[in-house]
Residue frames relative to the residue before (quaternion, step in Angstrom):
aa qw qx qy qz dx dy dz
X 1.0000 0.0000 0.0000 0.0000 0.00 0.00 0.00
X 0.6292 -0.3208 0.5514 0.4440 3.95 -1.45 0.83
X 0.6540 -0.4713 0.5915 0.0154 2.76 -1.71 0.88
X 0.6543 0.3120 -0.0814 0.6841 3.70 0.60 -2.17
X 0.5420 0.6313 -0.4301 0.3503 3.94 0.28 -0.55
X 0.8330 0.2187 -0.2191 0.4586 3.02 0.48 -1.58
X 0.4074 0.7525 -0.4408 0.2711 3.56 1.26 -0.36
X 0.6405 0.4813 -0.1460 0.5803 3.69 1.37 -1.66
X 0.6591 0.4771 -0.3534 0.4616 3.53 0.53 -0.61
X 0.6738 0.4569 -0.3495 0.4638 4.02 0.94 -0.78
X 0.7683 0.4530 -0.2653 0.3663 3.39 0.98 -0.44
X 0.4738 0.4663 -0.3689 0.6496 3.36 1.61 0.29
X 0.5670 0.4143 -0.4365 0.5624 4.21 0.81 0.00
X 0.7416 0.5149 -0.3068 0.3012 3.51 0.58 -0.86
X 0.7069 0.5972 0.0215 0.3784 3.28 2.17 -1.01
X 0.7335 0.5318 -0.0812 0.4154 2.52 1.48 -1.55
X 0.4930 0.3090 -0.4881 0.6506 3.97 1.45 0.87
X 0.4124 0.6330 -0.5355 0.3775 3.87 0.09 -0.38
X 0.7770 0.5621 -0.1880 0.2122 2.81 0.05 -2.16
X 0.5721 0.7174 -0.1975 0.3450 3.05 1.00 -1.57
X 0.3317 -0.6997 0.5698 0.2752 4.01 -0.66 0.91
X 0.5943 -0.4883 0.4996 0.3984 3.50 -1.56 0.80
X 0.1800 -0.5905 0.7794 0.1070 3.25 -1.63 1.33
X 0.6928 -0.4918 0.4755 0.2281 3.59 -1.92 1.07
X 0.5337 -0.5925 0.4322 0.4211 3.93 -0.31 0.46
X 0.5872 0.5942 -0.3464 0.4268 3.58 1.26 -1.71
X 0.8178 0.2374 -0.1718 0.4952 4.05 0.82 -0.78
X 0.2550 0.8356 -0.4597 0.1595 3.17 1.05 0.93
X 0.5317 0.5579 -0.3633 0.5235 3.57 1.69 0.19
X 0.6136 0.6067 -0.2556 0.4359 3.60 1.15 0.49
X 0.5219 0.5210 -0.2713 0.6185 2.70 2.09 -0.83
X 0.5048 0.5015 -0.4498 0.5397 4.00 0.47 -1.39
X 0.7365 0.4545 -0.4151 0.2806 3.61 -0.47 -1.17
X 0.8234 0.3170 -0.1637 0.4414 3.32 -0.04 -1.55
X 0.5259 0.5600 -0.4451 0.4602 3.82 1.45 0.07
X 0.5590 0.5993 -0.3715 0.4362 3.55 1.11 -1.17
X 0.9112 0.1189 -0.2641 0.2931 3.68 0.35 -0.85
X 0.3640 0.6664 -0.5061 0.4090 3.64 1.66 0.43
X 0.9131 0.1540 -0.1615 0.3412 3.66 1.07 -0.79
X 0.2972 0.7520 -0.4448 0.3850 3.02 1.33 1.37
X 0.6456 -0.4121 0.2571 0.5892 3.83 1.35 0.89
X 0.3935 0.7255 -0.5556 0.1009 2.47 -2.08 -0.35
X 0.6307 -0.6793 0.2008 0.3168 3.55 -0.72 0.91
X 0.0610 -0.9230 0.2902 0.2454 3.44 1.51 -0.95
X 0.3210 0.8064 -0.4722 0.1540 3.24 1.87 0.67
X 0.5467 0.5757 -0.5353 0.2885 4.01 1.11 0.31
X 0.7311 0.4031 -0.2160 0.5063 3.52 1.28 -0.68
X 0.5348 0.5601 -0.5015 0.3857 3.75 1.13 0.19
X 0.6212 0.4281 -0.3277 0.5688 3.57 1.51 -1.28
X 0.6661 0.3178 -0.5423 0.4015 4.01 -0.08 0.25
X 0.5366 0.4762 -0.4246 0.5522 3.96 0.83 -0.28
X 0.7841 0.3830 -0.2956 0.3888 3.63 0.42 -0.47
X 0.4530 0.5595 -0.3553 0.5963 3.72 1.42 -0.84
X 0.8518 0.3127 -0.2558 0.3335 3.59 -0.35 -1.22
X 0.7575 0.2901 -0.3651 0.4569 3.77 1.26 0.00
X 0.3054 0.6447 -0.5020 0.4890 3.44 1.56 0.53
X 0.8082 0.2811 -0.1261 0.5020 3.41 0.46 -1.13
X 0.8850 -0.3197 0.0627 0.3327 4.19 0.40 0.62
X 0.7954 0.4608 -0.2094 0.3333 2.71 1.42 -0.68
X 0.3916 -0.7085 0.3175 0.4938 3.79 -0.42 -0.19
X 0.7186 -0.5067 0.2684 0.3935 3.47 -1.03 0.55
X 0.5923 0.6638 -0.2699 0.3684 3.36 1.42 -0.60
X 0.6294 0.4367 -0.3165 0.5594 3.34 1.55 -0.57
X 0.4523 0.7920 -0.2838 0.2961 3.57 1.04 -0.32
X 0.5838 0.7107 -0.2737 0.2814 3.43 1.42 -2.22
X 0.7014 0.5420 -0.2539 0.3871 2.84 0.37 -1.67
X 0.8448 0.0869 -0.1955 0.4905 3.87 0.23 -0.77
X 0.3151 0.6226 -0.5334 0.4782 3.58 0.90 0.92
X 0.6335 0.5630 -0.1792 0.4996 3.38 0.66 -1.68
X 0.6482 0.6570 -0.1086 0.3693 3.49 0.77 -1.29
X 0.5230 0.6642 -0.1502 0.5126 2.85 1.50 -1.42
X 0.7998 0.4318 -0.1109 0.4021 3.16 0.26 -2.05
X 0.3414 0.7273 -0.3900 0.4499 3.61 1.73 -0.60
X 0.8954 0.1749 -0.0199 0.4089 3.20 -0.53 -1.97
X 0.5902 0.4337 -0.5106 0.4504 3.94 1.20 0.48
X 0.5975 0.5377 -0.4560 0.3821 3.46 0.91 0.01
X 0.5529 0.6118 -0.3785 0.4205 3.64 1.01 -1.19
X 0.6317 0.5643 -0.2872 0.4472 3.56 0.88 -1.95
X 0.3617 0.7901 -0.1958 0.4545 3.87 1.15 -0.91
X 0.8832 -0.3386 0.0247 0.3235 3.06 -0.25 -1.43
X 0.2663 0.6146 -0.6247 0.4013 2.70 1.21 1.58
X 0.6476 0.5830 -0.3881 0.3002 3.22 0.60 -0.47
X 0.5141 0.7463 -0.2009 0.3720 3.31 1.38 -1.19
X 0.6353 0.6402 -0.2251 0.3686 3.43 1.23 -1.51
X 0.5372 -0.5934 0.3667 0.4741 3.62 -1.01 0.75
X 0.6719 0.4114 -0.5276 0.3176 3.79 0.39 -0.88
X 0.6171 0.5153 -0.4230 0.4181 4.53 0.64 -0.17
X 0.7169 0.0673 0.0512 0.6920 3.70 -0.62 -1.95
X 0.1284 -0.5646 0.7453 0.3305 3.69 -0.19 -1.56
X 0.1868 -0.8418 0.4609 -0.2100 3.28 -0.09 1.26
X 0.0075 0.7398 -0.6605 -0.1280 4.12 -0.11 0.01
X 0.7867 0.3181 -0.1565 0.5055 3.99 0.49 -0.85
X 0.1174 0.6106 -0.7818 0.0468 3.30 -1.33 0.41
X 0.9101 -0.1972 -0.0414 0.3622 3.17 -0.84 1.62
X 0.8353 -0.3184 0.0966 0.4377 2.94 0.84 0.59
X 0.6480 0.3894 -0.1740 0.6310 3.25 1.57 -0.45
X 0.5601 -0.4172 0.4939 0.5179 3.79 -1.67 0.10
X 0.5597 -0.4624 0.6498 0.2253 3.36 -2.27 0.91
X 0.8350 -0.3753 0.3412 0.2133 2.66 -1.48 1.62
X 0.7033 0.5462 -0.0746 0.4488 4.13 0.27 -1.11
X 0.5709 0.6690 -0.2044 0.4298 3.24 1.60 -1.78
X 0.6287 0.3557 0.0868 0.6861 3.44 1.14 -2.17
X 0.8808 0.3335 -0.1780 0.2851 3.99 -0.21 -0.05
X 0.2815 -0.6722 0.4717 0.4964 3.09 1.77 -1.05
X 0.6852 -0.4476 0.4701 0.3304 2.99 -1.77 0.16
X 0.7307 0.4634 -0.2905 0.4087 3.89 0.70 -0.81
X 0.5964 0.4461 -0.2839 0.6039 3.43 1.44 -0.37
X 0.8037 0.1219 -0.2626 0.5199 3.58 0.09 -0.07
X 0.5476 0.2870 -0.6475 0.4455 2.99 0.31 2.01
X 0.5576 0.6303 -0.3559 0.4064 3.34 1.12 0.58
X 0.3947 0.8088 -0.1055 0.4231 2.45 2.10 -1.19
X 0.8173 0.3233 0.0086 0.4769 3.18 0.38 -2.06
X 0.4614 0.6014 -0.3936 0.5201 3.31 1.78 -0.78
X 0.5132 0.7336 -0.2181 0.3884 3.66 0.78 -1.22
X 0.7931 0.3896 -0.0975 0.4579 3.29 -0.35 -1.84
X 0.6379 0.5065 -0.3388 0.4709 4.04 1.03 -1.71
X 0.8511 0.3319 -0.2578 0.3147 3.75 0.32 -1.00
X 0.5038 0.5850 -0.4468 0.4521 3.26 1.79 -0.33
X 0.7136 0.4118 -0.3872 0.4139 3.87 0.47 -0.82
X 0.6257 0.4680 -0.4532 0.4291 3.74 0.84 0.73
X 0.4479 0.6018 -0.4332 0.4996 3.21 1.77 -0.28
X 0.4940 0.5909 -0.4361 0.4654 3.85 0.65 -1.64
X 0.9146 0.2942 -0.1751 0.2152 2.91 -1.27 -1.96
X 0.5639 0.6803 -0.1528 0.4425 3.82 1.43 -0.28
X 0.5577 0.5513 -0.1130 0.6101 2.82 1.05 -1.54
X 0.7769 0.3555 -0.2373 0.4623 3.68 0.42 -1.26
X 0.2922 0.7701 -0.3665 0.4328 3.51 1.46 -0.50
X 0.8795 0.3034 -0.0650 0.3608 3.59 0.29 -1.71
X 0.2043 0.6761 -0.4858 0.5150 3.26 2.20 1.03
X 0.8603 0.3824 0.0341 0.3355 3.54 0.38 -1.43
X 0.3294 0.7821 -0.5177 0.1088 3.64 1.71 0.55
X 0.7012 0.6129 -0.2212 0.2893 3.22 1.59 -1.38
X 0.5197 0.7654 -0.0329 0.3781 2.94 2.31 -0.50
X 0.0600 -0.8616 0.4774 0.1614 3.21 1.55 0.37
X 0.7210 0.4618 -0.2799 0.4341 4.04 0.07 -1.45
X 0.7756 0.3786 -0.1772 0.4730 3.39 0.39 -1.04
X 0.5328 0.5408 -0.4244 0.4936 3.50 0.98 -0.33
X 0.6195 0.4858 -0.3413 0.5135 3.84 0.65 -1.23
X 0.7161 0.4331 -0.4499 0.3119 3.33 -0.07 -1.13
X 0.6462 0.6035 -0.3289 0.3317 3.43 1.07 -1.23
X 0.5180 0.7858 -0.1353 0.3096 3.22 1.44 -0.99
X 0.6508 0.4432 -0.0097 0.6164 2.99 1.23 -1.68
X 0.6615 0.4762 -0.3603 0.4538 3.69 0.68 -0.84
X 0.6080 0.5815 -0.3167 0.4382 3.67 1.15 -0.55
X 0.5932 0.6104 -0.2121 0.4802 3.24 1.04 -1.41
X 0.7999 0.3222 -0.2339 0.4490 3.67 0.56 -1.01
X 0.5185 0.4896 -0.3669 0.5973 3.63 1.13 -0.22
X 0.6669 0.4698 -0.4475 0.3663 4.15 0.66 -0.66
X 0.6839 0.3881 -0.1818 0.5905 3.39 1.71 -0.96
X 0.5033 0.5527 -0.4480 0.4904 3.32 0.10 0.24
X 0.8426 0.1308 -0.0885 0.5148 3.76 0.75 -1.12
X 0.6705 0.4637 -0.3508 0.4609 3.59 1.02 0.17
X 0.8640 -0.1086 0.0938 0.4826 3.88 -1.45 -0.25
X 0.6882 0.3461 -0.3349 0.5425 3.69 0.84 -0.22
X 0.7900 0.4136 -0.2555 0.3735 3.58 0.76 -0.42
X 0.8776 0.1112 0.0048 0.4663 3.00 -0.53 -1.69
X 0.7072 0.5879 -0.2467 0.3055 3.19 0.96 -0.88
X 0.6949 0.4427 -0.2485 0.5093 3.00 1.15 -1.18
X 0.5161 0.5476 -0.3522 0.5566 3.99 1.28 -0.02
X 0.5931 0.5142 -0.3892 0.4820 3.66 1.09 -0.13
X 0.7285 0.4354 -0.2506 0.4657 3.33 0.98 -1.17
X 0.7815 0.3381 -0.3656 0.3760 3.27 0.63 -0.32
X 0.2805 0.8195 -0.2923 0.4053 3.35 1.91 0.45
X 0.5271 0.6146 -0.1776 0.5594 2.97 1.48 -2.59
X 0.8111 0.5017 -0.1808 0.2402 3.25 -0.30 -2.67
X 0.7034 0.3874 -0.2898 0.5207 4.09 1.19 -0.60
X 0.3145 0.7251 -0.5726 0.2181 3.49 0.57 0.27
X 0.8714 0.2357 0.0462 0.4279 3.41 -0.97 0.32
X 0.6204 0.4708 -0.1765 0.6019 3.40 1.83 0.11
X 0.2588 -0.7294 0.5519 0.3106 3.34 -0.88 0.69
X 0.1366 -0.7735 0.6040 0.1353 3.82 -1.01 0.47
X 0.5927 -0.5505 0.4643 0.3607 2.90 -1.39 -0.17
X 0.6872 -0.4523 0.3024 0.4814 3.45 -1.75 0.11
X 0.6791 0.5041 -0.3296 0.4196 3.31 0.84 -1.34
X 0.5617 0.4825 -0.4173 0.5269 4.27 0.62 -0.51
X 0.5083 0.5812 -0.4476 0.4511 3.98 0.86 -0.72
X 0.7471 0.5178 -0.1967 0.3676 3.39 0.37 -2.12
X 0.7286 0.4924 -0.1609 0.4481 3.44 0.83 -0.70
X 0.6133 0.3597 -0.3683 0.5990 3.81 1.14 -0.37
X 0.6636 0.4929 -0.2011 0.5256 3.96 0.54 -0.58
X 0.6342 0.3649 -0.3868 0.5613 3.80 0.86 -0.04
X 0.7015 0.3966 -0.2045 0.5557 3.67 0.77 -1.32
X 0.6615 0.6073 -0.2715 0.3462 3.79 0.42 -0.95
X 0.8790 0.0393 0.0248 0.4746 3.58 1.68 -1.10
X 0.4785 0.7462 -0.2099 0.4125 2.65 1.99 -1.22
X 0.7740 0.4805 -0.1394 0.3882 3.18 0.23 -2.13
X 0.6080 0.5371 -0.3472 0.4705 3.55 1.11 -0.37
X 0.4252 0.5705 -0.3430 0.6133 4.05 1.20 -1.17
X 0.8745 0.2003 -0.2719 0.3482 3.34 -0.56 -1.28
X 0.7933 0.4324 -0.2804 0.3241 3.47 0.40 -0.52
X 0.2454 0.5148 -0.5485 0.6114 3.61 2.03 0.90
X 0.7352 0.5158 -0.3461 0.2713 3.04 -0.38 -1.56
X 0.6356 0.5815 -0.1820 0.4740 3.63 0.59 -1.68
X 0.4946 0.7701 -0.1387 0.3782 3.37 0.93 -1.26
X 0.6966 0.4153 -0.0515 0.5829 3.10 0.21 -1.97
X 0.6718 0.4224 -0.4455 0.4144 4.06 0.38 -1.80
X 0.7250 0.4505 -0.4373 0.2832 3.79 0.40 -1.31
X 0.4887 0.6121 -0.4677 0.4097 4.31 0.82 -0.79
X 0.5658 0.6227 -0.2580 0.4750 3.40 1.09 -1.95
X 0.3114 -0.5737 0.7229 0.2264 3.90 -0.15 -0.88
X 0.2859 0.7952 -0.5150 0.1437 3.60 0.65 0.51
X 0.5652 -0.6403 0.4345 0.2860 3.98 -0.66 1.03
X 0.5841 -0.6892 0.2067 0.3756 3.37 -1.07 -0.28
X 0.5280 0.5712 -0.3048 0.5496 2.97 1.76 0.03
X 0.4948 0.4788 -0.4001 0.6049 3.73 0.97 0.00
X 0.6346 0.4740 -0.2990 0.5322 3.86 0.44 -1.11
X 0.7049 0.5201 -0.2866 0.3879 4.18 0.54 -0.59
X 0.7034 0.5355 -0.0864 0.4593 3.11 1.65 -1.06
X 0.6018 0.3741 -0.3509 0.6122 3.35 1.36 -0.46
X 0.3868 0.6327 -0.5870 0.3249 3.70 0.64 -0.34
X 0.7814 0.5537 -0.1556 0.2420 2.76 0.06 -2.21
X 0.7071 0.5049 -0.1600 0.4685 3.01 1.33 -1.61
X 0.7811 0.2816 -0.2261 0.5094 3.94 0.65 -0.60
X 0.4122 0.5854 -0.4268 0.5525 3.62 1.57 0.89
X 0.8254 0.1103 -0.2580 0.4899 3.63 0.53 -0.66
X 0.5666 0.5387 -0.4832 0.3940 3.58 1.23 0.05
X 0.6721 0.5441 -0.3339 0.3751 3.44 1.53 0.26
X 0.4467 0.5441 -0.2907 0.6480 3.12 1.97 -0.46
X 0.5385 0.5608 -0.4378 0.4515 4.00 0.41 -0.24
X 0.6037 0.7150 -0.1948 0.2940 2.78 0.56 -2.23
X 0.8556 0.3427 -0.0602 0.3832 3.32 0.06 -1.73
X 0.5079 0.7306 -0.1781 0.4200 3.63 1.67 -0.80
X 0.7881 0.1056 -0.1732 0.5812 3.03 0.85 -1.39
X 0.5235 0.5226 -0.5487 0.3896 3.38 0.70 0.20
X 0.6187 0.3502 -0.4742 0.5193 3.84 0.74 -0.02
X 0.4407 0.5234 -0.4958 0.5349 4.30 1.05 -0.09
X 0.9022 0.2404 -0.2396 0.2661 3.66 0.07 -0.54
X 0.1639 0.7291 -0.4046 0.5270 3.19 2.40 0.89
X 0.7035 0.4297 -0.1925 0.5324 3.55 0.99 -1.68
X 0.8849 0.2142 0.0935 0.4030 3.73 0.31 -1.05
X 0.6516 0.4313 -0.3964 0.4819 3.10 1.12 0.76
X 0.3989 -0.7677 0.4142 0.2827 3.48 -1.27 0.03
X 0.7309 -0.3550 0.3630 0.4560 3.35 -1.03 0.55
X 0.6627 0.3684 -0.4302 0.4900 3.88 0.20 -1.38
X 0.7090 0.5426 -0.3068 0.3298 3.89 -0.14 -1.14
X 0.8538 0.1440 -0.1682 0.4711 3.27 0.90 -0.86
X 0.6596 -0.5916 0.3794 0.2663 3.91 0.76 0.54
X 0.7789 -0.0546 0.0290 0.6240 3.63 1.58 0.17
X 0.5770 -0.7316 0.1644 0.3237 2.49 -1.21 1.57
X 0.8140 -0.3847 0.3889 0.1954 3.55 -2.02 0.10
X 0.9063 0.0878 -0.0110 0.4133 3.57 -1.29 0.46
X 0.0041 -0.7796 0.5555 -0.2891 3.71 1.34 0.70
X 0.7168 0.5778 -0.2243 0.3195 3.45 -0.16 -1.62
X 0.5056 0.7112 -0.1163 0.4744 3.20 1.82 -1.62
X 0.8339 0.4408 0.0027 0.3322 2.33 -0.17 -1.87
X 0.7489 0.3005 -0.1187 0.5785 4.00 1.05 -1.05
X 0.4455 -0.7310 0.4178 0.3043 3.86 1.79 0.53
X 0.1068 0.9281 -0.3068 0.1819 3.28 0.71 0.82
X 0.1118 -0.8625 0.4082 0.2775 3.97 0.10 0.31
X 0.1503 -0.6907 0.6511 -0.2765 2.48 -0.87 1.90
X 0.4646 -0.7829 0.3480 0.2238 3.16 -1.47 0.92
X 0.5009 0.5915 -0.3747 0.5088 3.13 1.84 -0.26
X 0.5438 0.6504 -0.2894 0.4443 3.44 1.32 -0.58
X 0.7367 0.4191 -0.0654 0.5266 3.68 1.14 -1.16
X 0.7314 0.1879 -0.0188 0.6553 3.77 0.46 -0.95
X 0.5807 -0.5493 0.5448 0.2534 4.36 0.35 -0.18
X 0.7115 -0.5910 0.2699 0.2677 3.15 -1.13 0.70
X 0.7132 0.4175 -0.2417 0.5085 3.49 1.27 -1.39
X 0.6365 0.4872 -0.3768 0.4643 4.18 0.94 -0.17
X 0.6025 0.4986 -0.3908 0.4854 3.49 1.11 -0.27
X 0.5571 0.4281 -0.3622 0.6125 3.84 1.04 -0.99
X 0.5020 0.4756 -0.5783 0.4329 4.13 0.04 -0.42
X 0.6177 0.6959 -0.2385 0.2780 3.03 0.50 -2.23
X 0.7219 0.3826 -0.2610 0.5142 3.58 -0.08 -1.74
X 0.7341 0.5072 -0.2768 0.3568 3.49 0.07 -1.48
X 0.6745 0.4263 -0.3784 0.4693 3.91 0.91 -0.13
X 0.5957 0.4718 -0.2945 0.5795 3.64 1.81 -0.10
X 0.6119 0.4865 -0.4285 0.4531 3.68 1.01 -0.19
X 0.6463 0.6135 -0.1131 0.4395 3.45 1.32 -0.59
X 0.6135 0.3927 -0.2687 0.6302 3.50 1.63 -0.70
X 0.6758 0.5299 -0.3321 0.3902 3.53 1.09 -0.78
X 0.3643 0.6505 -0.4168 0.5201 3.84 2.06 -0.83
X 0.9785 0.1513 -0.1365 0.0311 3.06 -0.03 -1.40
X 0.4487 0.7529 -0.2750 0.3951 2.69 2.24 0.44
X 0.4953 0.6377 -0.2263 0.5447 3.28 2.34 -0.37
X 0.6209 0.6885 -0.3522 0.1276 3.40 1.11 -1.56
X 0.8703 0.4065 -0.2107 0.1814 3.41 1.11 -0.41
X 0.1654 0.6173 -0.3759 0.6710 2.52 1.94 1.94
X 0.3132 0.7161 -0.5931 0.1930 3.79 1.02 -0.41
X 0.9080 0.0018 -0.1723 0.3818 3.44 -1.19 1.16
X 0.7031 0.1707 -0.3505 0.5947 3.41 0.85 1.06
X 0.6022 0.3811 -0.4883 0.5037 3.29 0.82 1.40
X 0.1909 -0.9008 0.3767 0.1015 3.67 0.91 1.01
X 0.6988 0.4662 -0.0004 0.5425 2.83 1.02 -1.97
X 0.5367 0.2939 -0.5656 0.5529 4.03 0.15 -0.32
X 0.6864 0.4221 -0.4996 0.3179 3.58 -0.21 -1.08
X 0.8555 0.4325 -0.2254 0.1741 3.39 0.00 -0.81
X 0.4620 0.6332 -0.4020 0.4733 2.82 1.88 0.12
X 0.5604 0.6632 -0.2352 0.4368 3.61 1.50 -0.70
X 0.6933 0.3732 -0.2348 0.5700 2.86 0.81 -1.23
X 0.6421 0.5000 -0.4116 0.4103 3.94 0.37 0.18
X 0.5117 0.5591 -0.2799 0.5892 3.25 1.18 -0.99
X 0.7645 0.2410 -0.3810 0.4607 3.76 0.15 -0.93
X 0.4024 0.5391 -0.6972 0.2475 4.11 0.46 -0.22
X 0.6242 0.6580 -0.2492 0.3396 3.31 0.36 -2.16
X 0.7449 0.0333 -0.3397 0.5732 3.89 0.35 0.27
X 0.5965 0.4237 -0.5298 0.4289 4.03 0.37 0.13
X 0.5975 0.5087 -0.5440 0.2971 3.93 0.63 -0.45
């Protein structure tokens, strides 16, 4: 692992129970829950690229926590809602039993219910650092806004439903593009983005991460359905070929295994070069790329 990678990653392990608002003793089985799956691993490359965007671009990493941390909030909820029988139905998440497995189903949807409204509590809460603060207030402002879209009816969500809504259906390329941009993408970019607004990032800096946390998010999701087909259960932390199995649209599923690895690799490449002119003081975007591209060259 990067070096500056894992650096951002330790401070979002070091943060990410801190962060968390006091739960009442009386609901102290809510807390276990939504702790069990915030600290059950994981890659944390949505809240390393907003810790890394927002001190790439001015700010220190310390103002950052809060909506880094945040981050990790509303990918965990996404997590284990998904997990639940009525979505994937899932037994593993990263290696361990889904959230539901150990809690039930009615608790880990509280759980996730939990985790979504607490990371508006965070990033809010931190808001009221910055009333006196016009500039930095706005920026903060906007950094919400793009994380609300990014993971709500314009984003993830609405890429979920139409995720659900193609099961078992053949679609088209363009219905493909559109669950996979909104479904994963729109999250990537709207950490990333995130981080540039805290940063104070210009508008040409603010164009470039677009670009860059748009196709590293369209990558993202590709080869993670490539390694649905061709990976193993030990490597990835749950079980295999799901996607199969529940007729799923997928691009390996639509276009085959070797046009989808073409596929990613022409998005790992727009995303190279939408970063490139940061070369050596953007450690971490690179290296999230350059991981993503192992995964279709191994």
């Amino acid at each position: 692992m990067n070096a500056e990678f894992k650096r951002y990653k330790d401070i979002v392990e070091d943060n990410i129970i801190g962060c968390l608002p006091e739960i009442d003793h009386k609901s102290e089985i809510l807390y276990d829950s939504m702790k069990y799956s915030l600290t059950s691993g994981g890659k944390r490359i949505r809240s390393v690229l907003l810790l890394a965007a927002a001190e790439l671009c001015g700010a220190s990493f310390t103002e950052a926590i809060p909506y880094a941390c945040a981050v990790e909030y509303i990918q965990t909820y996404s997590l284990i809602h998904d997990d639940h029988p009525c979505m994937d139905n899932d037994d593993y998440r990263r290696g361990k039993l889904t959230n539901h497995k150990v809690f039930g189903d009615g608790m880990a949807m509280l759980a996730g219910d939990g985790l979504l409204s607490s990371a508006y509590e965070v990033m809010t809460k931190d808001m009221l650092l910055y009333l006196d603060d016009p500039e930095k207030l706005n920026r903060r402002v906007r950094a919400i806004y793009e994380l609300s879209k990014g993971t709500g009816v314009r984003g993830m969500v609405a890429g979920q439903v139409a995720d659900l809504e193609s099961e078992h259906k053949d679609v088209s390329p363009d219905m493909l593009a559109f669950i996979h941009m909104n479904k994963t993408a729109a999250f990537i970019k709207s950490s990333v983005m995130a981080g540039a607004y805290i940063g104070g990032a210009d508008s040409d800096v603010l164009r470039r991460f677009s670009v860059y946390g748009e196709s590293l998010g369209l990558a993202f999701q590709i080869i993670d359905d490539i390694q649905d087909v061709i990976g193993t259960k030990e490597s990835r932390g749950k079980d295999v070929g799901g996607d199969a199995e529940a007729e799923k649209a997928t691009y390996p599923a639509l276009f085959g295994i070797e046009k989808s690895k073409e596929y990613a690799q022409e998005l790992l490449d727009k995303a190279r070069n939408a970063i490139d002119f940061f070369k050596g003081k953007a450690e971490s975007l690179f290296f999230v790329i350059d991981y993503l591209e192992q995964q279709i060259k191994d």
